[in-house]
Short mmCIF file of the C-alpha atoms (twelve columns), coordinates in Angstrom:
data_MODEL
# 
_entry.id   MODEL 
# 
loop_
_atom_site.group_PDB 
_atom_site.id 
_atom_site.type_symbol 
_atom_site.label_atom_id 
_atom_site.label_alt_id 
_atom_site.label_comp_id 
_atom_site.label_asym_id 
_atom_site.label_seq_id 
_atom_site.Cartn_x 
_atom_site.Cartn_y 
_atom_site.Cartn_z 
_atom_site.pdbx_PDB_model_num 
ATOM 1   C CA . UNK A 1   124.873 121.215 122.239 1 
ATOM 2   C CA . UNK A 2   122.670 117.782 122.858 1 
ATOM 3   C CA . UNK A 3   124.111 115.612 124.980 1 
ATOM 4   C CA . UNK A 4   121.872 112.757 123.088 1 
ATOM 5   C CA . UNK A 5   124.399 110.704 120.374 1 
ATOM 6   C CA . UNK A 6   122.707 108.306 118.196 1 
ATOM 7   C CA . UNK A 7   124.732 105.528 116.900 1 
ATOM 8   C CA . UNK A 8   123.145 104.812 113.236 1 
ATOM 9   C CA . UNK A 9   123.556 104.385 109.475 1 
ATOM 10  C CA . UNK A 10  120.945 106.308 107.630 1 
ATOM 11  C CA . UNK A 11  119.967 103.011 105.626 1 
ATOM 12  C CA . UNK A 12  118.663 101.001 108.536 1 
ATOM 13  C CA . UNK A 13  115.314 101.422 109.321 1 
ATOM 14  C CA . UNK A 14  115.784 100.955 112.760 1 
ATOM 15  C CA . UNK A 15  117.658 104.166 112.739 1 
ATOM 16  C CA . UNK A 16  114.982 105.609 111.335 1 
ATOM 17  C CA . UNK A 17  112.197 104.797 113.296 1 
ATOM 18  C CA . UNK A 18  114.260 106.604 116.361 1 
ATOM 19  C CA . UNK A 19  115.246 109.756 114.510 1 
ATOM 20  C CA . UNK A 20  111.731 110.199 113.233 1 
ATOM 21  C CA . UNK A 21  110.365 109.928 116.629 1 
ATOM 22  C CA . UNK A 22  113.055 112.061 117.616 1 
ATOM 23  C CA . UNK A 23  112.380 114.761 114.970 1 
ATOM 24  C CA . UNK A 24  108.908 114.875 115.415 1 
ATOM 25  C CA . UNK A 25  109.222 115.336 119.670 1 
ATOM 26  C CA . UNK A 26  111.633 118.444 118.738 1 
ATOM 27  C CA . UNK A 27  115.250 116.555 120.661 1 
ATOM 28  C CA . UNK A 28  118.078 117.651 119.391 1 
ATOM 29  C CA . UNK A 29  120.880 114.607 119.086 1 
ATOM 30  C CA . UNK A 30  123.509 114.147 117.254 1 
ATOM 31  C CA . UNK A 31  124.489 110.796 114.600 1 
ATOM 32  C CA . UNK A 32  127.201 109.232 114.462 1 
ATOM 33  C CA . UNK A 33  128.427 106.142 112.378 1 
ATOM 34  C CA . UNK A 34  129.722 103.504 114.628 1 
ATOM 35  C CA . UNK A 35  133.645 102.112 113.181 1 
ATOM 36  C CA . UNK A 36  134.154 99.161  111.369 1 
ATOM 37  C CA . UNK A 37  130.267 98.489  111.104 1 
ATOM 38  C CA . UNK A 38  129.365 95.615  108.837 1 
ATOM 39  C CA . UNK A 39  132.787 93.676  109.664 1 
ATOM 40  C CA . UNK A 40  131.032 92.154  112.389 1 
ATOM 41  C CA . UNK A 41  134.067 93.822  114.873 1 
ATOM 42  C CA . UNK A 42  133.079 97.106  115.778 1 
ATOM 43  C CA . UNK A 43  134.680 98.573  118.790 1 
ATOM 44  C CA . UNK A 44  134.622 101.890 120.866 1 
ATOM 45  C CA . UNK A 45  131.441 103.259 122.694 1 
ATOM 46  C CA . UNK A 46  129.336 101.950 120.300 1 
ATOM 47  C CA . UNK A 47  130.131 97.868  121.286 1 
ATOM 48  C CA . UNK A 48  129.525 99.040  124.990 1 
ATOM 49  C CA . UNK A 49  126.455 100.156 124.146 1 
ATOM 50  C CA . UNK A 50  125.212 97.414  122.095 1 
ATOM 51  C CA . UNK A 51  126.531 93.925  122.605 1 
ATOM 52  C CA . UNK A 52  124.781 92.742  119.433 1 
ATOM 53  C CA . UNK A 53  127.200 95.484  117.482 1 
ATOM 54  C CA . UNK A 54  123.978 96.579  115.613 1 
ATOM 55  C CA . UNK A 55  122.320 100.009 115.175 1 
ATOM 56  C CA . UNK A 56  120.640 101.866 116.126 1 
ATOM 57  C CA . UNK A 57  121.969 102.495 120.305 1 
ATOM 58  C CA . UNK A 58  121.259 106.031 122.188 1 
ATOM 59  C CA . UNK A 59  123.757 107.397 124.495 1 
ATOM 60  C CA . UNK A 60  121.987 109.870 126.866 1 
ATOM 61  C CA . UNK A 61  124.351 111.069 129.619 1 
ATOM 62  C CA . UNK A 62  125.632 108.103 131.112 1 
ATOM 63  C CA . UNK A 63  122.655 105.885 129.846 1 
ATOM 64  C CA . UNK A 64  123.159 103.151 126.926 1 
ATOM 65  C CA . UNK A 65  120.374 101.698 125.277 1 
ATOM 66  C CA . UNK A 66  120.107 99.548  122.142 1 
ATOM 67  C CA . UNK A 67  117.560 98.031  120.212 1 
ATOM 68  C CA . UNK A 68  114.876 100.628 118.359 1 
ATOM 69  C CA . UNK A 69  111.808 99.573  120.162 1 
ATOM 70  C CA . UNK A 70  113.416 99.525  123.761 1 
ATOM 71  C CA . UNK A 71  114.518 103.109 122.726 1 
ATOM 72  C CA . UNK A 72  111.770 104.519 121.215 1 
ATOM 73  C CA . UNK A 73  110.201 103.293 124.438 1 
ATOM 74  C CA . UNK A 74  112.711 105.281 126.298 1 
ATOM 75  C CA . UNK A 75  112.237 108.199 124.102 1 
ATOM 76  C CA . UNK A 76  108.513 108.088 125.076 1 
ATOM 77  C CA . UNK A 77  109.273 107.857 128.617 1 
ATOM 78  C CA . UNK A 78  111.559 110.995 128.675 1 
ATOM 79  C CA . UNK A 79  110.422 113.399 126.688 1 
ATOM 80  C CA . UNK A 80  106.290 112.309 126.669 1 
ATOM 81  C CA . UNK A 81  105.021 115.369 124.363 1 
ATOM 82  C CA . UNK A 82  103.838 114.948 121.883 1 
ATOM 83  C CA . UNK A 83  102.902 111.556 122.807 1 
ATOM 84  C CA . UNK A 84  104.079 108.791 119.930 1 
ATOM 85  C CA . UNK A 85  101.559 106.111 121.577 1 
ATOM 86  C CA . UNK A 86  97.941  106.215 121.275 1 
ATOM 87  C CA . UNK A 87  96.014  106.624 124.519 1 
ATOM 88  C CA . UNK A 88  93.865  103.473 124.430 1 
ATOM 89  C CA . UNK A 89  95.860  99.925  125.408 1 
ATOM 90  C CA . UNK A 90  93.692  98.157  122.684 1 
ATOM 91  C CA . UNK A 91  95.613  101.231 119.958 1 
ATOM 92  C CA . UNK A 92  98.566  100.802 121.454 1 
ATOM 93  C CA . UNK A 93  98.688  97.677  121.152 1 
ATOM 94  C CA . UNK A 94  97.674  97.237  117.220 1 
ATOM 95  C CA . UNK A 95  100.450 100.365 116.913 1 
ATOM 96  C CA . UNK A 96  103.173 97.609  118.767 1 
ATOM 97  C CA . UNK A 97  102.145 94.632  116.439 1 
ATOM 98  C CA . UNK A 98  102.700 96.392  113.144 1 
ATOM 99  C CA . UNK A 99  106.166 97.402  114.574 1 
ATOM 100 C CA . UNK A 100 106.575 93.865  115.710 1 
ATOM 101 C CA . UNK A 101 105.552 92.394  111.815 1 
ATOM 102 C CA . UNK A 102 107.550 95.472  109.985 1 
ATOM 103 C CA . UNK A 103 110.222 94.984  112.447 1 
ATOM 104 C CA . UNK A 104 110.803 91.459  111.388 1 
ATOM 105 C CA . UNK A 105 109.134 89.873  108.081 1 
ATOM 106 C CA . UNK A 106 108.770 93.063  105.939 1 
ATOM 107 C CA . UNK A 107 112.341 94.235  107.247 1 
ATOM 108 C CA . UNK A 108 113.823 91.235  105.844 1 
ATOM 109 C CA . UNK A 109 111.960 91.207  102.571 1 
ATOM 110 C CA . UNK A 110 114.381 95.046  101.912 1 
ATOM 111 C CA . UNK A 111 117.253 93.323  103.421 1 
ATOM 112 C CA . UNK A 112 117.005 90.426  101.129 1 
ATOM 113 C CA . UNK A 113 116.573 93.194  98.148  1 
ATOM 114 C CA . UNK A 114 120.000 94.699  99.393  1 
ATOM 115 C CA . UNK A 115 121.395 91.630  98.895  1 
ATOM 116 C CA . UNK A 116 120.376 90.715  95.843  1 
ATOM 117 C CA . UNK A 117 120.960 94.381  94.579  1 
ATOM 118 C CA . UNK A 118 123.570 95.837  96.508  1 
ATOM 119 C CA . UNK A 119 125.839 93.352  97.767  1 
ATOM 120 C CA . UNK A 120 125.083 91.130  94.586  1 
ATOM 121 C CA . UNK A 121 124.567 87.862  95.991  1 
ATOM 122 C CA . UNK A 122 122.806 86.667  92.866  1 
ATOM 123 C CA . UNK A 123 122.398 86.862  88.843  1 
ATOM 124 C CA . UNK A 124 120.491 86.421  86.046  1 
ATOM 125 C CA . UNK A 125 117.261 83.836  86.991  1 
ATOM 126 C CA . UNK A 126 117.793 83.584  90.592  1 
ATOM 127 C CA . UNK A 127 117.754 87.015  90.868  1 
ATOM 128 C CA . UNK A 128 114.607 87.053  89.146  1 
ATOM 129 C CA . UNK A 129 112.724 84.588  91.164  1 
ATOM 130 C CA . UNK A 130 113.915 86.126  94.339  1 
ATOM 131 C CA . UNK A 131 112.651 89.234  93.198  1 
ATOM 132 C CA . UNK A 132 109.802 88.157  92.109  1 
ATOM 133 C CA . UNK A 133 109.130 86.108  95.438  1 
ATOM 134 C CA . UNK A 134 110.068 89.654  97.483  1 
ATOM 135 C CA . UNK A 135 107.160 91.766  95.439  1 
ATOM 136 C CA . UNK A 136 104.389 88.880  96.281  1 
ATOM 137 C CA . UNK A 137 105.433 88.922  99.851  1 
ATOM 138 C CA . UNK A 138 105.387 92.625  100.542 1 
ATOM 139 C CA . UNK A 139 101.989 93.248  98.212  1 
ATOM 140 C CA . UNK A 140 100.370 90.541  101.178 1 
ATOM 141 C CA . UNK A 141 101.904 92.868  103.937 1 
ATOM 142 C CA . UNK A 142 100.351 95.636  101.924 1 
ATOM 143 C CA . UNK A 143 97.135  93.844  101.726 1 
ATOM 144 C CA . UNK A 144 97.687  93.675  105.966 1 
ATOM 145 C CA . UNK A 145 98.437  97.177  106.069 1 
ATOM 146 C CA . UNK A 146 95.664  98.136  104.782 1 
ATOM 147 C CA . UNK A 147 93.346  96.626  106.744 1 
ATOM 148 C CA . UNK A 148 94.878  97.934  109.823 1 
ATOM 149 C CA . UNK A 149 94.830  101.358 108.269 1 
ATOM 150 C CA . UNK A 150 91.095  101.371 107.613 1 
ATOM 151 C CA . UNK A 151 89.335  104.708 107.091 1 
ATOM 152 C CA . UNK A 152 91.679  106.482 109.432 1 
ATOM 153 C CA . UNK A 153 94.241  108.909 108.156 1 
ATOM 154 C CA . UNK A 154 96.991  107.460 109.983 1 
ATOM 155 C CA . UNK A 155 97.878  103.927 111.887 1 
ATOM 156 C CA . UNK A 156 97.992  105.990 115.411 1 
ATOM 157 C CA . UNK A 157 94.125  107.211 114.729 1 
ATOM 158 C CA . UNK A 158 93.565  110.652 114.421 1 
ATOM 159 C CA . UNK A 159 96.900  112.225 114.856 1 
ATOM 160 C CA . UNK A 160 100.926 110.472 113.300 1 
ATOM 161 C CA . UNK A 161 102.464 108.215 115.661 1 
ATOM 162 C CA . UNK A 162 104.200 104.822 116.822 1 
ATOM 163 C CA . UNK A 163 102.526 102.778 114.129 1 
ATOM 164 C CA . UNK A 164 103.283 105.671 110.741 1 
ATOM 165 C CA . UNK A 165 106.934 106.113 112.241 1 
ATOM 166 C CA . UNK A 166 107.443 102.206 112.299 1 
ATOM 167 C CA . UNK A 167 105.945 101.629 108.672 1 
ATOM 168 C CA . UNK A 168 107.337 104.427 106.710 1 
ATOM 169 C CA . UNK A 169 110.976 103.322 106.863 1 
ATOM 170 C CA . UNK A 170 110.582 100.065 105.373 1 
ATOM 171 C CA . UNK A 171 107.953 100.877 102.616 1 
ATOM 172 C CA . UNK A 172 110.661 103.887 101.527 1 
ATOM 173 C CA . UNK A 173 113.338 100.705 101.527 1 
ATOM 174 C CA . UNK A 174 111.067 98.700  99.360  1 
ATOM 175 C CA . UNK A 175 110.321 101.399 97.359  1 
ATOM 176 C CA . UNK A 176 113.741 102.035 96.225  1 
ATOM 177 C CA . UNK A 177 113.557 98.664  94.851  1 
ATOM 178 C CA . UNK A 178 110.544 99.188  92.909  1 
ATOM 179 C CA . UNK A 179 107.629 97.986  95.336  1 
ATOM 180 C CA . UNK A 180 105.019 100.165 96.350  1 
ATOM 181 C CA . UNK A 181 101.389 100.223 97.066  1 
ATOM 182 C CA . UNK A 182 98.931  100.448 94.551  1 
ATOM 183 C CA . UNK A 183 98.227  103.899 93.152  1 
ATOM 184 C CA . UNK A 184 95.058  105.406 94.276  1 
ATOM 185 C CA . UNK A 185 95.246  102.982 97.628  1 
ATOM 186 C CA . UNK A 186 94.688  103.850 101.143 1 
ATOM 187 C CA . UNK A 187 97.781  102.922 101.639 1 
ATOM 188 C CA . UNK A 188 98.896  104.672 98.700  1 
ATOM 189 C CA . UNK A 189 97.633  107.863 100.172 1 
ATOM 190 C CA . UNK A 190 98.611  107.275 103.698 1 
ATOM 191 C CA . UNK A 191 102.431 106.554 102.171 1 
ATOM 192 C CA . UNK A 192 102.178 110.422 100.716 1 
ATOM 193 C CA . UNK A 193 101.142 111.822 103.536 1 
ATOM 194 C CA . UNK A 194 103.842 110.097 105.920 1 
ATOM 195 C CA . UNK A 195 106.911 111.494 103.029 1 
ATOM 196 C CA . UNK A 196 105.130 115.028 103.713 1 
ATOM 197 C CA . UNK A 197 105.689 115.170 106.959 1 
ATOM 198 C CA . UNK A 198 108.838 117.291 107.526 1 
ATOM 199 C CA . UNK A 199 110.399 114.752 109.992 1 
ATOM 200 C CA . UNK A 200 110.090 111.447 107.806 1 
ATOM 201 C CA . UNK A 201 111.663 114.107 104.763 1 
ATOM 202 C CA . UNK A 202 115.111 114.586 106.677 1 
ATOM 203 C CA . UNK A 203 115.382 111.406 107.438 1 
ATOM 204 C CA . UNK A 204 114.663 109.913 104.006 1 
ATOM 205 C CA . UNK A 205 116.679 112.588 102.635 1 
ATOM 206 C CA . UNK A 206 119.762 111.060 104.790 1 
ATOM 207 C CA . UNK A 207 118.882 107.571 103.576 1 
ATOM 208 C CA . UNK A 208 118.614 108.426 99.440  1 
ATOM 209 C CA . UNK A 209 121.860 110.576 100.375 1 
ATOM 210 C CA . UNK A 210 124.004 107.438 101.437 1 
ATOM 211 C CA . UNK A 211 122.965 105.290 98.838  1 
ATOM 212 C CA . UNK A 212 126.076 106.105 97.301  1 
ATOM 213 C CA . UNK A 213 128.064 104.624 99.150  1 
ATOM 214 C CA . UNK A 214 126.746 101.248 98.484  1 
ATOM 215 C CA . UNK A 215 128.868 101.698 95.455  1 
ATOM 216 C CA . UNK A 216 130.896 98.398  94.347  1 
ATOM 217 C CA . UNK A 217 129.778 97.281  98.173  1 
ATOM 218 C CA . UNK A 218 129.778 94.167  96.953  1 
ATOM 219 C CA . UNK A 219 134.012 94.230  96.033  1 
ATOM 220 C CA . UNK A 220 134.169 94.713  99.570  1 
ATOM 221 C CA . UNK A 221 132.279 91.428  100.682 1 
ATOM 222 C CA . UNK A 222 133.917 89.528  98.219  1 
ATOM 223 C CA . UNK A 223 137.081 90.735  99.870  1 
ATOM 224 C CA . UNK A 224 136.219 89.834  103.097 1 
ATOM 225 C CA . UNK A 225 136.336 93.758  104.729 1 
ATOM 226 C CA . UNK A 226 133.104 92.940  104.984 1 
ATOM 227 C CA . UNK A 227 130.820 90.326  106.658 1 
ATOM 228 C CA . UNK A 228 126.998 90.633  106.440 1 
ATOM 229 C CA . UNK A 229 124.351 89.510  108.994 1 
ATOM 230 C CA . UNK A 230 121.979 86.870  108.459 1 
ATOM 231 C CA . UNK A 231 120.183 86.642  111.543 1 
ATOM 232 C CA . UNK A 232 116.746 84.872  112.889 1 
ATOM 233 C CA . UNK A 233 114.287 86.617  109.831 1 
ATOM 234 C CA . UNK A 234 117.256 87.236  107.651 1 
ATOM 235 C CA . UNK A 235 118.147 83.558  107.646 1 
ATOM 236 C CA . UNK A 236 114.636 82.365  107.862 1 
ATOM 237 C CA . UNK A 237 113.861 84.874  104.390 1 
ATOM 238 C CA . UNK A 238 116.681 83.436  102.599 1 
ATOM 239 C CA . UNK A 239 116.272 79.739  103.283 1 
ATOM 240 C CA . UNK A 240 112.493 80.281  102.278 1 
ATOM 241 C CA . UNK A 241 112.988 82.659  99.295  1 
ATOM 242 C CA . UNK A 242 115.318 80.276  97.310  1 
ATOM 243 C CA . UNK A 243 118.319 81.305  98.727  1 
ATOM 244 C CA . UNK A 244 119.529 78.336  100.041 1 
ATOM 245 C CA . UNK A 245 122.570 77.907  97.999  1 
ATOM 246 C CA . UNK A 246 123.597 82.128  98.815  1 
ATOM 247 C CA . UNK A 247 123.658 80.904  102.705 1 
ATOM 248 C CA . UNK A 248 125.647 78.040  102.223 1 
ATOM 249 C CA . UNK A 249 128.513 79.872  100.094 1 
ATOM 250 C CA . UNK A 250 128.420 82.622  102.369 1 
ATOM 251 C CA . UNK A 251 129.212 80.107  104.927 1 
ATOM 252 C CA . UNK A 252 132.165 78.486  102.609 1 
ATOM 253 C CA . UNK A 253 133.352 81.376  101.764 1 
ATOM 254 C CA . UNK A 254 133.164 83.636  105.210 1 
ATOM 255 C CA . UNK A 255 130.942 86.713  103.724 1 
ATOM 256 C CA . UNK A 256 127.918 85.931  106.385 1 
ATOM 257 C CA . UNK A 257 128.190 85.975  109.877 1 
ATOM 258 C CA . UNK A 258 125.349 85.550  112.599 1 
ATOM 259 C CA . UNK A 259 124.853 87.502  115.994 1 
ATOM 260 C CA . UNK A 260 128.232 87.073  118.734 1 
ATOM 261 C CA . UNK A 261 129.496 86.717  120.667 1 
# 
């Protein structure tokens, strides 16, 4: 039995990142889906391992660690084989940017697509522009992508690593909304060959899985049980992406929160 609990939901792509490195290093763990998450008042092991009351946080033993890059930094540092990071500083560094850049602006391009799509926060036209605003937005972080890519077969170099487990997460999310690289891409390719790779195939698997219980989600924000995020790139999408007017009744009407305490 692991002693290694992950605190998740499949849908976040934080999660992800950790399980796929997880998957593809061999450790065993086990999930679990913290209570009350998305009310903005979780409680239990899961708030005393992340203050912040987000996913995804690792109990190991008697260690607590949140945040997906400080544990998949952790990760690295206990079990090292096979090695996630690329040997050179100057790789591992590109490898920590794109997580740093997927991480943050591409992340909240999906979130914002939840939004719109799951949790309904707009119709007809504005839903349209949004949209529309979300696909030019990722196709430029495709366009980035790609250049980082190059000629090699994967973002680590010669072998999958760091920089494939922290992109493949959020182009599956965007996908699900319709956005993908061009067909016949590098990108393109590379995308097919990450979803091949037996690790990144559970854990997408998980994700399509709960997708059904986003069901009528939306019933549950409008009746307060629930109270979604908008934090720092969240905030700074919607603001920028015409959703000004979202934010402010989210505010009047107590369906948004931001980071506590």
């Amino acid at each position: 039995m692991s002693d290694l609990l992950l605190y998740e939901h499949p849908l976040s792509p934080y999660a992800q990142k950790v399980k796929i490195s997880l998957r593809e290093k061999g450790v065993p763990f086990k999930v679990r889906l913290p209570e009350g998450i998305g009310t903005g008042a979780t409680g239990g092991g899961f708030a005393s391992a992340n203050p912040r009351g987000e996913v995804p946080a690792l109990i190991h033993g008697g260690t607590a660690i949140f945040d997906s890059t400080i544990i998949l930094e952790y990760i690295e540092d206990v079990w090292p084989a096979p090695p996630m990071l690329p040997a050179a500083p100057a790789d591992r560094a590109k490898v920590r940017m794109i997580e740093d850049v997927m991480d943050t602006q591409f992340e909240a391009i999906t979130w914002g697509l939840g939004e719109l799509n799951f949790f309904k926060r707009a119709e007809g036209l504005l839903k349209a522009q949004m949209e529309a605003q979300a696909a030019a937005q990722a196709n430029a972080f495709f366009a980035m992508l790609e250049a980082y890519l190059g000629d090699a077969d994967w973002f680590n170099g010669a072998q999958f690593g760091w920089g494939d487990l922290s992109v493949v997460p959020y182009l599956n999310g965007a996908a699900g909304f319709g956005i993908a690289p061009a067909a016949g891409s590098r990108l393109s390719r590379w995308f097919e060959r990450a979803n091949g790779r037996a690790s990144v195939v559970q854990t997408r698997k998980e994700s399509e899985a709960s997708i059904s219980g986003m069901a009528q989600v939306d019933l549950a924000v409008k009746a307060g049980l629930f109270k979604r995020q908008y934090r720092d790139h969240r905030l700074e999408w919607m603001m920028k992406s015409g959703g000004r007017d979202i934010v402010l009744s989210g505010l009047e009407t107590g369906t948004i929160r931001f980071t506590g305490p």
